[in-house]
C-alpha positions in Angstrom: 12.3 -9.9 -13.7 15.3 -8.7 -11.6 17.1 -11.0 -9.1 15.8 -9.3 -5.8 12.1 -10.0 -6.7 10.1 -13.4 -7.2 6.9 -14.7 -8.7 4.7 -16.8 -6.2 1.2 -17.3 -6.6 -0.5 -14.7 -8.1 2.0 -11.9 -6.5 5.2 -10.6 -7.1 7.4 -10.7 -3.9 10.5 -8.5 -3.2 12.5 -11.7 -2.0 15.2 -10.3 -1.2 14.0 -7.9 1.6 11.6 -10.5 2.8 14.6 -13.0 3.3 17.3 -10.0 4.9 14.8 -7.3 6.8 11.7 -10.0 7.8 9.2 -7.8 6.3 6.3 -8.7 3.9 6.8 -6.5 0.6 4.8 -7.5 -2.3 2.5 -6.6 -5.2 0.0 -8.6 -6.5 -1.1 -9.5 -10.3 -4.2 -9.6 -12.3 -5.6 -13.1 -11.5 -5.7 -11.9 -8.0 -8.7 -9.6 -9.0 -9.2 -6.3 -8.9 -8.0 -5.3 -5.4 -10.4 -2.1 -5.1 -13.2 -4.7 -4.3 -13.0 -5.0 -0.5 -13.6 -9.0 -0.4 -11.4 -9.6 -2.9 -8.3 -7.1 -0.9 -9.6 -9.2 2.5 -9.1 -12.3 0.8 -5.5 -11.5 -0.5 -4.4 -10.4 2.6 -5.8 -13.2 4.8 -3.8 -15.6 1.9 -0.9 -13.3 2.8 -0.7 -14.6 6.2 -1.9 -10.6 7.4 -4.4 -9.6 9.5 -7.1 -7.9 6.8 -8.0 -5.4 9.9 -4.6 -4.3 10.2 -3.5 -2.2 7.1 -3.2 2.2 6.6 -3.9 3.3 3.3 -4.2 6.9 1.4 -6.6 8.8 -0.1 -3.7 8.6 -3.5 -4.6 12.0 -5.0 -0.8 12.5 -7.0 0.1 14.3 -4.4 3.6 14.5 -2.5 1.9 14.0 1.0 3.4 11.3 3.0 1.9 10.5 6.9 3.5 8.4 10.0 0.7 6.0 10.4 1.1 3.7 14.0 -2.3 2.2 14.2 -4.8 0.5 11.7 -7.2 2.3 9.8 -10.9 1.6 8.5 -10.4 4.2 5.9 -8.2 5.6 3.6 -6.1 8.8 4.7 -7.4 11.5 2.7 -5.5 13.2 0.3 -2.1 11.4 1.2 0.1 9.2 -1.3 2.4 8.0 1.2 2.4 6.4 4.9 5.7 5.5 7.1 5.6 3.5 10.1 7.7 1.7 12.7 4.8 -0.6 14.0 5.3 -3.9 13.4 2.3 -6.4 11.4 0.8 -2.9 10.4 0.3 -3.7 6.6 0.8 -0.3 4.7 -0.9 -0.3 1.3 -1.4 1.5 -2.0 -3.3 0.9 -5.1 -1.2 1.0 -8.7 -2.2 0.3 -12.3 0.8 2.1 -13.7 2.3 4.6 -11.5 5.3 3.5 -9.2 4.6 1.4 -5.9 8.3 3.2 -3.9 8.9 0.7 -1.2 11.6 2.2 1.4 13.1 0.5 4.6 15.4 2.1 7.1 16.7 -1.8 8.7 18.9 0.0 11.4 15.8 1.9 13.4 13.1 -0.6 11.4 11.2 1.3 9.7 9.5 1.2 6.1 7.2 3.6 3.7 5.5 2.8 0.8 4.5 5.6 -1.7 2.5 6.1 -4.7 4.6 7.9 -7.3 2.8 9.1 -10.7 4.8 11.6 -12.6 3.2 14.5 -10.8 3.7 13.3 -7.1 7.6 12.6 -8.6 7.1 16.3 -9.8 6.4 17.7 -6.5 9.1 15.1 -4.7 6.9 12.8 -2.8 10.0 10.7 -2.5 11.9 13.1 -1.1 9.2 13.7 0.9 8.6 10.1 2.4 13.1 10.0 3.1 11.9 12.9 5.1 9.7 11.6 6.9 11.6 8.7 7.9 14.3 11.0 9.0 11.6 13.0 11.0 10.2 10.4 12.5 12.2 7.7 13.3 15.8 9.3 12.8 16.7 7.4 9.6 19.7 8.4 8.0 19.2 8.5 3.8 22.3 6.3 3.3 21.1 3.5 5.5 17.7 3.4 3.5 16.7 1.1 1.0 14.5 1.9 -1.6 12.8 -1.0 -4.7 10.3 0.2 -7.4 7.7 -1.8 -8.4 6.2 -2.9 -11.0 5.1 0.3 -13.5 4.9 1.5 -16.8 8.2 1.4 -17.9 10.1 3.7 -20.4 9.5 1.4 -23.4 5.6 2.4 -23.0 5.2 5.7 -21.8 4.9 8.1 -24.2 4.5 11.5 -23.1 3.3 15.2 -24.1 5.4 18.1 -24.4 3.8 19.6 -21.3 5.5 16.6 -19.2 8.7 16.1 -20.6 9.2 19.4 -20.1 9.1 18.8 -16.3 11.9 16.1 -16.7 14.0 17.1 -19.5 16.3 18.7 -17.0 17.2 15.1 -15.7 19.9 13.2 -17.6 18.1 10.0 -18.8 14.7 11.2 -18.2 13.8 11.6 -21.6 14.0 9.9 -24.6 13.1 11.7 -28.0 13.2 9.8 -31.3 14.3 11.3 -34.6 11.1 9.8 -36.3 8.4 12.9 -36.3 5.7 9.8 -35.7 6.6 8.2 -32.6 6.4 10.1 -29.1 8.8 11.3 -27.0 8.7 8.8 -24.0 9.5 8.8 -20.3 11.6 7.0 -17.7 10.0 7.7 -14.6 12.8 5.6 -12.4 15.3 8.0 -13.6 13.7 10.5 -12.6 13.2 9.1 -9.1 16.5 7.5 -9.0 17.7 11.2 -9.7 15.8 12.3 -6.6 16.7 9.8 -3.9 20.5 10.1 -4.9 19.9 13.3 -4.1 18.6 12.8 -0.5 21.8 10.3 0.0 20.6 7.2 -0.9 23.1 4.8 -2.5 22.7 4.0 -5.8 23.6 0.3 -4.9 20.3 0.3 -2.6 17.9 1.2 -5.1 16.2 -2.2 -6.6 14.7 -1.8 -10.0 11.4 -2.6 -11.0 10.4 -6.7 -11.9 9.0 -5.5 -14.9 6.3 -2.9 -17.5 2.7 -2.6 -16.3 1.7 -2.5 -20.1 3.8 -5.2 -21.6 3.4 -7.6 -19.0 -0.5 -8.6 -19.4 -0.2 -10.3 -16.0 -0.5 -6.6 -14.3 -3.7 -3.9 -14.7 -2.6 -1.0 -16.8 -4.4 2.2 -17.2 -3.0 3.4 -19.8 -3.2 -0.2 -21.5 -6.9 -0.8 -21.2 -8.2 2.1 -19.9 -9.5 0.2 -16.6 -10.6 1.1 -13.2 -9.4 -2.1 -11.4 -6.3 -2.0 -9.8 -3.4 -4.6 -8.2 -2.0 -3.9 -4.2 1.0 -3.1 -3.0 1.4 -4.3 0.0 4.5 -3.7 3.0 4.7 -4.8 6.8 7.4 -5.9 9.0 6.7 -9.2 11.0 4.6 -9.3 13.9 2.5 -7.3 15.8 -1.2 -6.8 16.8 -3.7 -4.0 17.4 -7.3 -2.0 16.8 -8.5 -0.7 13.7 -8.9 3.0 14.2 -11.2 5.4 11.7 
């Protein structure tokens, strides 16, 4: 696990944002259930120290759609994998069980994005997308945003087709082909959105890796590992704040 992130309870925090920017950013782990069950999500958030009325969520359809969300939500957003905000103890919140969980902050005009990035929402640029947002929206500047990756399935699991490596064989370190005709040609997903955020203007020294592989760490769901529907939260809010859910 890297230095900016930290096991506690059944969650991994990103430490080092929660001690500099004041913000909640976690994700949490298999003994803290399957997190599309409703109870089980209202529990971990009330353990959080959040207010389980108070969170904005998308629709997550691998798509590069990101929204400025100011207000609680009962429901998902539809058809968006991404939500910005500046509002504070709004709780913004996506569902992984492989895919990236792209936490971004801006700490000069505070304010953070979380985004759901598959390989075809880092195909269509969703992160370049959610840095545009923030620009949009609350006039961040790409070099004073701060980006960390969760935890995902890494390059040592994710072995790939020829139809998607094609879309990332362009990007140096994107792809990794093995001279052995029986093993797969795999994929490093973080390259390739490392790649597109450097492009934006972020600074490489602001981009936190992940704490660790969704499939070879068995305290995390994984799709692609067992093939299951449950799913872990990530979770992002900066301190304070109180409000109304709106539908």
């Amino acid at each position: 696990m890297t230095g900016a992130w930290r096991c506690e309870g059944h969650c991994v925090h990103l430490g080092q944002w929660e001690n500099a920017f004041g913000v909640f950013a976690a994700v949490t782990t298999r003994p803290s259930g399957n997190m599309k069950d409703p109870g089980i999500f209202d529990r971990q958030v009330r353990a959080a120290g959040l207010d389980p009325h108070r969170w904005a969520g998308g629709q997550q359809v691998h798509g590069r759609r990101v929204v400025p969300v100011a207000r609680p939500r009962i429901k998902e957003k539809g058809r968006t994998d991404g939500m910005v905000t500046q509002s504070p103890g709004l709780a913004l919140r996506i569902f992984t069980a492989d895919c990236i969980p792209v936490f971004l902050i801006d700490p000069v005009h505070r304010a953070i994005g979380l985004v759901h990035a598959g390989w075809r929402g880092v195909q269509k640029g969703i992160v370049t997308t959610a840095i545009q947002s923030l620009s949009r929206h609350y006039h961040s500047r790409a070099g004073e945003v701060c980006v960390a990756f969760g935890p995902h399935m890494g390059a040592c699991c994710y072995e790939v087709g020829v139809d998607v490596a094609s879309v990332f064989q362009g990007i140096p370190g994107a792809v990794s082909r093995s001279p052995r005709p029986e093993e797969k040609t795999k994929l490093n997903l973080s390259v390739a959105l490392r790649s597109q955020l450097e492009k934006m203007g972020v600074r490489r020294d602001k981009i936190i890796p992940a704490p660790g592989c969704t499939v070879c760490d068995q305290k995390y769901f994984s799709y692609r590992r067992d093939r299951t529907d449950e799913r872990q939260v990530a979770l992002f809010a900066m301190a304070g704040g109180r409000g109304t859910v709106h539908s």
